[in-house]
DOVEXBA-394655 format. One record per residue (C-alpha): x, y, z. Coordinates in Angstrom, 2 decimals. Layout:
N
<pt><east>X</east><north>Y</north><up>Z</up></pt>
...
***
This chain:
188
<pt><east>2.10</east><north>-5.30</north><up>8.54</up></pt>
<pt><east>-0.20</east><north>-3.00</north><up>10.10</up></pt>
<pt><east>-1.01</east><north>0.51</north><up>8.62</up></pt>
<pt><east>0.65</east><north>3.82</north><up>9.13</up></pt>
<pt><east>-1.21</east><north>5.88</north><up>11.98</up></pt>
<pt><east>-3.14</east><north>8.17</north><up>10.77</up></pt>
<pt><east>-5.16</east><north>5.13</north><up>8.26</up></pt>
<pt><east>-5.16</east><north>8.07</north><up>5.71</up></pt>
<pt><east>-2.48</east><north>9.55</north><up>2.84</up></pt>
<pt><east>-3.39</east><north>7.48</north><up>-0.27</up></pt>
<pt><east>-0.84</east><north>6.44</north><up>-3.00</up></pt>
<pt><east>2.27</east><north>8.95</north><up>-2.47</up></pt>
<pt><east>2.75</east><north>8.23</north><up>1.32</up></pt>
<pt><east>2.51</east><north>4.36</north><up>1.00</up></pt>
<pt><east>5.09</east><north>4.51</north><up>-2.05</up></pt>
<pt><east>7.34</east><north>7.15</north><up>0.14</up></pt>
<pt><east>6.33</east><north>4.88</north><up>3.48</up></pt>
<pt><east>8.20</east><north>1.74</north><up>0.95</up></pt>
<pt><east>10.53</east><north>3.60</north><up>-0.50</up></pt>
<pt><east>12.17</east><north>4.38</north><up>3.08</up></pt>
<pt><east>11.62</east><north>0.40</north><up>4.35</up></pt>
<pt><east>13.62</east><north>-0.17</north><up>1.29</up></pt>
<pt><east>16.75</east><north>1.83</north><up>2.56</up></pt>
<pt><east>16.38</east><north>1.23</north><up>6.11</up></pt>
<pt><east>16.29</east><north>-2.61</north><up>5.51</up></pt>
<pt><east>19.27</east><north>-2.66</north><up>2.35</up></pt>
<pt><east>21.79</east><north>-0.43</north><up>4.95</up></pt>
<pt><east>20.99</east><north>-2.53</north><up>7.86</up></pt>
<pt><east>21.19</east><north>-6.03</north><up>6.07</up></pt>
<pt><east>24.36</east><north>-4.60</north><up>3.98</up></pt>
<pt><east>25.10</east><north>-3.88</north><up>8.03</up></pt>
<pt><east>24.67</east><north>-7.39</north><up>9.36</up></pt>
<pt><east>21.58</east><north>-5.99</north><up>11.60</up></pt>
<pt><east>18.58</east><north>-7.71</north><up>9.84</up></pt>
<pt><east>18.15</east><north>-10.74</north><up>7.60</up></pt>
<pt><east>16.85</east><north>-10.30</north><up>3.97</up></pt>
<pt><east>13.64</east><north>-11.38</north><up>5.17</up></pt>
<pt><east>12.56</east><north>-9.09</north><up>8.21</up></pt>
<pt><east>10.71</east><north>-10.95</north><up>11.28</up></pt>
<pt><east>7.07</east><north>-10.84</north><up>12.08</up></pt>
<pt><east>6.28</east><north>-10.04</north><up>15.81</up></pt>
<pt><east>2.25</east><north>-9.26</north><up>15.58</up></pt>
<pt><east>2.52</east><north>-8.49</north><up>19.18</up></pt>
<pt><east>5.08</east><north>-5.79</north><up>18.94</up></pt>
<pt><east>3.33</east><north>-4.74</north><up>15.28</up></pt>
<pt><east>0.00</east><north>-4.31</north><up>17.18</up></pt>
<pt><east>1.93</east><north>-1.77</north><up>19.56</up></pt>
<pt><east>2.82</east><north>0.34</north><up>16.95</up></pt>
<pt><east>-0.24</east><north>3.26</north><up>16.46</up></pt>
<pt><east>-0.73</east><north>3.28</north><up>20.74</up></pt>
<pt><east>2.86</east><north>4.28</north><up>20.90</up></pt>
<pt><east>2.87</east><north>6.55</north><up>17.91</up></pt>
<pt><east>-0.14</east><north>8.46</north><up>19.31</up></pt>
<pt><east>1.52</east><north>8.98</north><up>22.74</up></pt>
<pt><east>4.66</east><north>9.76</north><up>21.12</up></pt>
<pt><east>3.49</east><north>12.46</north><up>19.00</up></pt>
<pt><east>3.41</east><north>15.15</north><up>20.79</up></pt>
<pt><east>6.83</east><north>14.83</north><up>22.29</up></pt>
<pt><east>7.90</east><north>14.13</north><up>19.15</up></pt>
<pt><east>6.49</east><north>17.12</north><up>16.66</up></pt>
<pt><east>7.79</east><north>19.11</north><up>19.42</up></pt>
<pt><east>10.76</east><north>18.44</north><up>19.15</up></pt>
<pt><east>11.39</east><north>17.87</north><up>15.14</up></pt>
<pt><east>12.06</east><north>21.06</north><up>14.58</up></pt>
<pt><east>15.16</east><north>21.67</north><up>16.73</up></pt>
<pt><east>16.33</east><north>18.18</north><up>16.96</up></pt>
<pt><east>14.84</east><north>15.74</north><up>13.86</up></pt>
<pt><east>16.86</east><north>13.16</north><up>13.89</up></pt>
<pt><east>16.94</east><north>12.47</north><up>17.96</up></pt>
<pt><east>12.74</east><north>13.16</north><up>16.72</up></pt>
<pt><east>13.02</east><north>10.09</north><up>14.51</up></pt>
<pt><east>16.08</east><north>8.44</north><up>16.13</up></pt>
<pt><east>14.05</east><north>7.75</north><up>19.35</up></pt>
<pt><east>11.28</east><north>5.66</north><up>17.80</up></pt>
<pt><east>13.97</east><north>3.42</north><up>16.48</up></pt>
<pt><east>14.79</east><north>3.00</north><up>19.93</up></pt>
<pt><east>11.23</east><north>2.73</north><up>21.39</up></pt>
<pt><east>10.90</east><north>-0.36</north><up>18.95</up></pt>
<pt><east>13.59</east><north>-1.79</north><up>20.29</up></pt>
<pt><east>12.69</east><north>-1.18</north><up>23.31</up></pt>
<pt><east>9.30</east><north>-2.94</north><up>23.16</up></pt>
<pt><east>10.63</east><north>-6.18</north><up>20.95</up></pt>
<pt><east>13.21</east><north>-6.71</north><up>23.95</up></pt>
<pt><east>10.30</east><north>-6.22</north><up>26.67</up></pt>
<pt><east>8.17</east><north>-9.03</north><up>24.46</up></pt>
<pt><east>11.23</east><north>-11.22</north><up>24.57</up></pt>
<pt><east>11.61</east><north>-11.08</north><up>28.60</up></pt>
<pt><east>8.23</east><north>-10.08</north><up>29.90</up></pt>
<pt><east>5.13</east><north>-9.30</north><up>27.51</up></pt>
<pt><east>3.06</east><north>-10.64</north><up>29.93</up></pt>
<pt><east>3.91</east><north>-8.32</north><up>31.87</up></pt>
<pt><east>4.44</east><north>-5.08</north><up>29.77</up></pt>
<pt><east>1.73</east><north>-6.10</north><up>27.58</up></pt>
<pt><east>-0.57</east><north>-4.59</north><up>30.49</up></pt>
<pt><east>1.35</east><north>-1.41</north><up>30.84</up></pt>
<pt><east>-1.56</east><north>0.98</north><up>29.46</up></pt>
<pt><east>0.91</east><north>3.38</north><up>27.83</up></pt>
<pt><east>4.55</east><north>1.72</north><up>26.99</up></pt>
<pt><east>5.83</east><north>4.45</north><up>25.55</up></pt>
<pt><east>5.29</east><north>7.13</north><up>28.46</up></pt>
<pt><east>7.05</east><north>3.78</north><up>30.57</up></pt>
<pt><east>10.05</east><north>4.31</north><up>28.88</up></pt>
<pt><east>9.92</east><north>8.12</north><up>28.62</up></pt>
<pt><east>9.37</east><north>8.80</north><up>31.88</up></pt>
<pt><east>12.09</east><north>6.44</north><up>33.62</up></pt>
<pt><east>15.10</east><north>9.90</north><up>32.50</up></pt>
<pt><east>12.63</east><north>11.67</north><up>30.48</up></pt>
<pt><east>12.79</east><north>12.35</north><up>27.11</up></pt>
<pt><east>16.28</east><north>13.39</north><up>26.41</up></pt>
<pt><east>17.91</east><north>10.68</north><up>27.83</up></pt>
<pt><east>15.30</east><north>7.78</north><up>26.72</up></pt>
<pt><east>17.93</east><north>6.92</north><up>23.95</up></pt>
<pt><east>20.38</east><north>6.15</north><up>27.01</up></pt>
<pt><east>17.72</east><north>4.55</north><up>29.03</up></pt>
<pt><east>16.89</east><north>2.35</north><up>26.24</up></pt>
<pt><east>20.51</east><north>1.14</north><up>25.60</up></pt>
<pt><east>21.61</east><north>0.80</north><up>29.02</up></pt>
<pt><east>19.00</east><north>-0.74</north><up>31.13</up></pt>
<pt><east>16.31</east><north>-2.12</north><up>28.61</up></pt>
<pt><east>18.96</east><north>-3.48</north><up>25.97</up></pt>
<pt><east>21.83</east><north>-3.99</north><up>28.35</up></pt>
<pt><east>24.56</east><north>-2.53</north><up>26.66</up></pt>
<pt><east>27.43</east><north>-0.84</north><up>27.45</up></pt>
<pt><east>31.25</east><north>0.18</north><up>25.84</up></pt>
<pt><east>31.68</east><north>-0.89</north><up>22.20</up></pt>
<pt><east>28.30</east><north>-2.30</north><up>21.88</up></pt>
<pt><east>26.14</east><north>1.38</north><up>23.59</up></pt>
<pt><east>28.40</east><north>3.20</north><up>20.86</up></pt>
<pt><east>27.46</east><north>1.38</north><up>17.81</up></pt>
<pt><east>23.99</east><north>1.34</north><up>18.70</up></pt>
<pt><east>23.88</east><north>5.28</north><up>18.89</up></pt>
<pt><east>26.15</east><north>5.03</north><up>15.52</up></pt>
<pt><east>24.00</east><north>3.00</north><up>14.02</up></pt>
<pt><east>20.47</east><north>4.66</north><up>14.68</up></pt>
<pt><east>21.89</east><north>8.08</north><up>14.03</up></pt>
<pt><east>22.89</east><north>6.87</north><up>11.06</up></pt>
<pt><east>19.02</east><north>5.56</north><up>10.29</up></pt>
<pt><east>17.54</east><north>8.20</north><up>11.60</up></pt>
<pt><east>19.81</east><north>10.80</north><up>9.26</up></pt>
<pt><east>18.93</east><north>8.64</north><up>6.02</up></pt>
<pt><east>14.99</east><north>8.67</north><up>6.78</up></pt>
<pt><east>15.55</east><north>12.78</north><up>7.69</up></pt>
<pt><east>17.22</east><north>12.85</north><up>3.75</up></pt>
<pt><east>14.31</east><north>11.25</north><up>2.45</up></pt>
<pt><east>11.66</east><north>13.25</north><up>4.61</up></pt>
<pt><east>13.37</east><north>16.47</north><up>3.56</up></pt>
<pt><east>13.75</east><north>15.87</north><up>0.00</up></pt>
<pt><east>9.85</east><north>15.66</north><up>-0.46</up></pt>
<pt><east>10.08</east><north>19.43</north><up>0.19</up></pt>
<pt><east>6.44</east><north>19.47</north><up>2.46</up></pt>
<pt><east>5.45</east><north>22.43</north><up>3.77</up></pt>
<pt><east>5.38</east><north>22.37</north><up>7.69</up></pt>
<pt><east>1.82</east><north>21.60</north><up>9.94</up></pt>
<pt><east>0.39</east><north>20.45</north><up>6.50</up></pt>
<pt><east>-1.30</east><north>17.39</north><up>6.78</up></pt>
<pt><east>1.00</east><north>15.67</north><up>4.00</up></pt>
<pt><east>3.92</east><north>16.80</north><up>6.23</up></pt>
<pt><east>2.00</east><north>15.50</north><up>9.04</up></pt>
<pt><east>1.29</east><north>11.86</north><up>7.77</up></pt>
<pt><east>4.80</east><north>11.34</north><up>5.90</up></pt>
<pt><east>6.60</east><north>11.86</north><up>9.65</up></pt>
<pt><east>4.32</east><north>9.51</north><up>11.03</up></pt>
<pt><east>5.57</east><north>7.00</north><up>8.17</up></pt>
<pt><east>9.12</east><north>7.60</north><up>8.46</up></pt>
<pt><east>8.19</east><north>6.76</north><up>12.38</up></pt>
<pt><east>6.40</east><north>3.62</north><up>11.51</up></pt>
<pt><east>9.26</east><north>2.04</north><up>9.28</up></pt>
<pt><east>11.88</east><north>3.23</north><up>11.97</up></pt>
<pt><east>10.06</east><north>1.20</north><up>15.06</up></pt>
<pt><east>9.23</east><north>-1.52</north><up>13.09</up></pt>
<pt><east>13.51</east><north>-1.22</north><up>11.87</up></pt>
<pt><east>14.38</east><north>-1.11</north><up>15.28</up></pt>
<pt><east>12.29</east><north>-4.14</north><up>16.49</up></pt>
<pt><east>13.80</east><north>-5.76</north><up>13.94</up></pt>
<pt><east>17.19</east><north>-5.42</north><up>14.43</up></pt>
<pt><east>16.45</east><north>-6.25</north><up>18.34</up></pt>
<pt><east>14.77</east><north>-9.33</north><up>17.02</up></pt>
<pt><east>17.88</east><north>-10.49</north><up>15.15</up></pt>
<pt><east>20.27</east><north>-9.85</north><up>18.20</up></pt>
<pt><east>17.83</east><north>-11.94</north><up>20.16</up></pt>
<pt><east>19.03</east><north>-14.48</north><up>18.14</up></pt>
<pt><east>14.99</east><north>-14.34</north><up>16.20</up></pt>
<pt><east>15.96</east><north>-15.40</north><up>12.33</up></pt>
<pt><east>13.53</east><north>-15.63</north><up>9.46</up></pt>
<pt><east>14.59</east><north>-18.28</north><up>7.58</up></pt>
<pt><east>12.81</east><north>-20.22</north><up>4.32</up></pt>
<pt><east>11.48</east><north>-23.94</north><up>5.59</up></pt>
<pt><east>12.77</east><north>-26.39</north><up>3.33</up></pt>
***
């Protein structure tokens, strides 16, 4: 796995950083979203702290009035870039900034809808769950974030969104992975 963005935060934020993979993967497997074992994509792993510093200042903006579309969203963006690897990495792999691709097509209020309808595909039963399902995420990792009771603009505060962001894009490549029909399964 590659490290949180920024490469600083010591001891508390990696057991915190963990302690949220932990929840995100027991609800989603308890879910049927993601096997026990979660995938490896390097390619969409290696993605990971371009997008998070593009996405940053869109989303501190906007964490304030709206945290869990803040955190939702990234869920989405990973997604978003394990389905692109799937169908055209050759192609989006060259896209200098992925993120501000998938932004920019409605903006950033409707990227959650952009993401389910025309990157994913989706559309009745299947476009609601999704939302369901990574409001649902993004509410549990908002718990968590808020229960460490960080003072706001500190650095601490700072680094532990970014983490919460990390585990939710690497969450929602992984549960694009699995509906792909990718399955991590022990050889033998």
């Amino acid at each position: 796995m590659i490290r949180p963005y920024p490469r600083t935060g010591g001891g508390r934020l990696k057991t915190m950083e963990e302690s949220i993979r932990q929840d995100l993967q027991r609800y989603l497997t308890a879910m049927g979203e993601v096997d026990e074992r979660l995938p490896e994509c390097p390619d969409v792993e290696e993605t990971w702290e371009k997008i998070a510093r593009s996405y940053m200042p869109d989303g501190i903006r906007e964490f304030a009035a709206y945290p869990t579309a803040s955190l939702g969203w990234m869920m989405y963006i990973g997604m978003a870039i394990a389905r692109l690897w799937d169908t055209e990495w050759d192609i989006y792999s060259k896209v200098d900034d992925l993120y501000v691709h998938l932004r920019d097509k409605r903006g950033y209020d409707s990227m959650d809808e952009y993401i389910r309808e025309d990157v994913l595909r989706l559309s009745g039963d299947d476009y609601t769950a999704l939302e369901k399902l990574v409001g649902e995420c993004a509410s549990r990792v908002h718990n968590a974030l808020m229960h460490r009771q960080l003072e706001p603009g500190t650095p601490e505060a700072f680094r532990s969104y970014v983490a919460c962001l990390h585990q939710l894009y690497l969450m929602g490549a992984a549960v694009q992975l699995r509906r792909m029909g990718y399955h991590m399964t022990p050889l033998g």
